[in-house]
Steps between C-alpha positions, in 0.01 A plus 500: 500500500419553134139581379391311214200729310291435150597752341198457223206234414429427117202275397360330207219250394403317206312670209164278513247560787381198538230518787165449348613196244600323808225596763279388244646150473521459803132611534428193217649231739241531725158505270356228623572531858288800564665511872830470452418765199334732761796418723746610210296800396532626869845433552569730137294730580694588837827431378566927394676414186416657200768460242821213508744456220683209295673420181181274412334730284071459572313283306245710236204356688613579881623178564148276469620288204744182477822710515503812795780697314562607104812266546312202572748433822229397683217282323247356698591100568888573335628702766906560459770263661770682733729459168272724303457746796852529557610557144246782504627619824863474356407702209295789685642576787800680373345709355249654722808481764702712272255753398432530871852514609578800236199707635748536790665751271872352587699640235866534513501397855356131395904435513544525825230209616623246753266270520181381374208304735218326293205371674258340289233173568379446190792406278843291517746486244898458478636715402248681672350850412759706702768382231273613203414862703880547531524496128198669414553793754830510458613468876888396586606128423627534859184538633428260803181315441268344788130338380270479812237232367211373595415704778160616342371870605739554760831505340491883404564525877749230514698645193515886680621320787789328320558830348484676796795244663737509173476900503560537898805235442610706172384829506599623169270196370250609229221187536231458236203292603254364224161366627402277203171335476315347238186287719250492198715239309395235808150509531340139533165363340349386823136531645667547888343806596840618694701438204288669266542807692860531370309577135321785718839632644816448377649699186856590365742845610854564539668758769874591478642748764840590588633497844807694586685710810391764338257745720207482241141369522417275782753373774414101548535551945420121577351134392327260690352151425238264645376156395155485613431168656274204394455658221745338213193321312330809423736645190739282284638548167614167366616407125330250374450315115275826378666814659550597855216456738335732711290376813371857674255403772236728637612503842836678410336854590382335872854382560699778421252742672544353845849433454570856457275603778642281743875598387457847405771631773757223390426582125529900512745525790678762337291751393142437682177472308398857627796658382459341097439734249472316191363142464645284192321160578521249230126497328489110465111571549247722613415277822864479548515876513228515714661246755786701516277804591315376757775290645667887539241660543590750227285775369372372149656834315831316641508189203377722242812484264481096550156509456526661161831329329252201573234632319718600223725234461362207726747238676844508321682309787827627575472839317171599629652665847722701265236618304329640823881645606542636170110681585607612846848652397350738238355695789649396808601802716863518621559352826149278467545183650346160338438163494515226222359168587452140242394141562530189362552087472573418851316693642698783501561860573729706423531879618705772401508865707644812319496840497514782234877678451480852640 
């Protein structure tokens, strides 16, 4: 049976960082409810993030007057409809997808692409972004196109998979995989604690990689998925009138930790827990890393690389996990064995082994 491999990871964000200007609003909500304030202050203060990026460029007074960005797309009482969110979406996200997508250094050999896989949750357009990459990148009119939407911060995974079945069916398939995200663009003016978080959290990035037959980089060995049950209520992702909206409870971290624990042997049935080199879990959160941890019981040097793309970068949904691949792969010995792992709406997760080409 053909082995499907990514070959190489390229990433990109946004030029504004946009952390502080939106901590700090979110920091405003709460003035006069000193313990939902105290609650807030806590909840930023363990989140590990330290930088997250958008196309909003920061308001001159870190986000504390009417409008939180230089653009005024977000003014305090006027936030934007989905129609102004989308058209800024539409206008954006080609381009950070194409500046990412030609850090993958392609050349000549852009020609010979098959297909292209999209996953994105914060934007839908037709013609969609995939049509306006082919043009901008140059990739073959031929090219077979497949959008996975919707899927939130587990459709990296889903997308390798897909890749992984069109190259074992056609191995001389050359499969480029964009992980497209723009969340900053659907932030909500609310005063629900749990929603607010998203303004702690989520920020913008783009991963492209290319998987191939070709014996380079990491071999992706096996996939696995589990809904976790009872638990549908805690994450959605809905469009509404103003944007798409988020609902992220707190007990997301509980959840996933004993559903891991109790299915740990199902999940990593391939290649055991003991026998992982590399971790690439999906930094939706510092308590979600932490679940994951202690659910494996994993040495805390082992989520180091997730650990700091979510410091660097925060929660970019779908691209995040290739961030933290991209990390791993840059040092990865050959023959290392690894895991990749990424939850969302459902609950679910969704788990990826692989190993390091010799």
């Amino acid at each position: 049976m053909t082995r499907a491999y990514i070959n190489r990871i390229a990433t990109g964000v946004p030029p504004h960082d946009v952390h502080t200007a939106f901590v700090s609003y979110a920091l405003s909500l709460f003035e006069r409810d000193e313990r939902r304030l105290i609650a807030l202050k806590r909840m930023i203060e363990r989140a590990g993030i330290e930088h997250r990026y958008s196309y909003l460029r920061p308001a001159g007074d870190g986000g504390e007057g009417a409008a939180l960005d230089a653009d005024s797309f977000y003014i305090r009482g006027n936030f934007p409809n989905a129609a102004a969110r989308m058209r800024l979406f539409e206008a954006e996200a080609p381009e950070l997808a194409e500046a990412t997508i030609e850090r993958l250094g392609l050349g000549a050999a852009r020609s010979r692409i098959s297909h292209l896989l999209l996953t994105s949750c914060a934007g839908l357009s037709a013609p969609g972004v995939e049509l306006d990459l082919i043009q901008r990148c140059r990739l073959p009119t031929s090219i077979e196109r497949t959008t996975i939407g919707f899927m939130g911060c587990y459709a990296a995974i889903n997308a390798l998979k897909l890749a992984r079945h069109i190259v074992r069916s056609e191995p001389s398939a050359r499969v480029l995989v964009v992980n497209l995200e723009l969340c900053t663009l659907h932030f909500q003016e609310t005063i629900d604690l749990e929603q607010v978080l998203c303004f702690v959290l989520f920020s913008d990035g783009c991963a492209a990689c290319l998987v191939t037959a070709d014996p380079q980089g990491i071999a992706l060995d096996d996939f696995k998925a589990m809904i976790l049950p009872n638990t549908r209520e805690l994450m959605a992702w809905t469009i509404r009138d103003f944007g798409f909206d988020m609902v992220l409870s707190g007990k997301v971290p509980a959840a996933i930790q004993d559903a891991i624990r109790a299915r740990s042997n199902e999940i990593l049935a391939a290649t055991p827990a003991d026998s992982i080199d590399l971790w690439a879990i999906h930094p939706g959160g510092r308590t979600i890393l932490d679940a994951v941890q202690a659910a494996l019981d994993l040495r805390p040097a082992a989520l180091a690389a997730s650990r700091d793309i979510l410091r660097r970068y925060g929660n970019m949904s779908s691209a995040t996990v290739m961030f933290v691949l991209n990390a791993l792969m840059r040092s990865a010995a050959k023959g290392a064995h690894g895991c990749a792992m990424s939850f969302g709406p459902g609950l679910v997760a969704e788990t990826m082994t692989f190993s390091v080409a010799s």
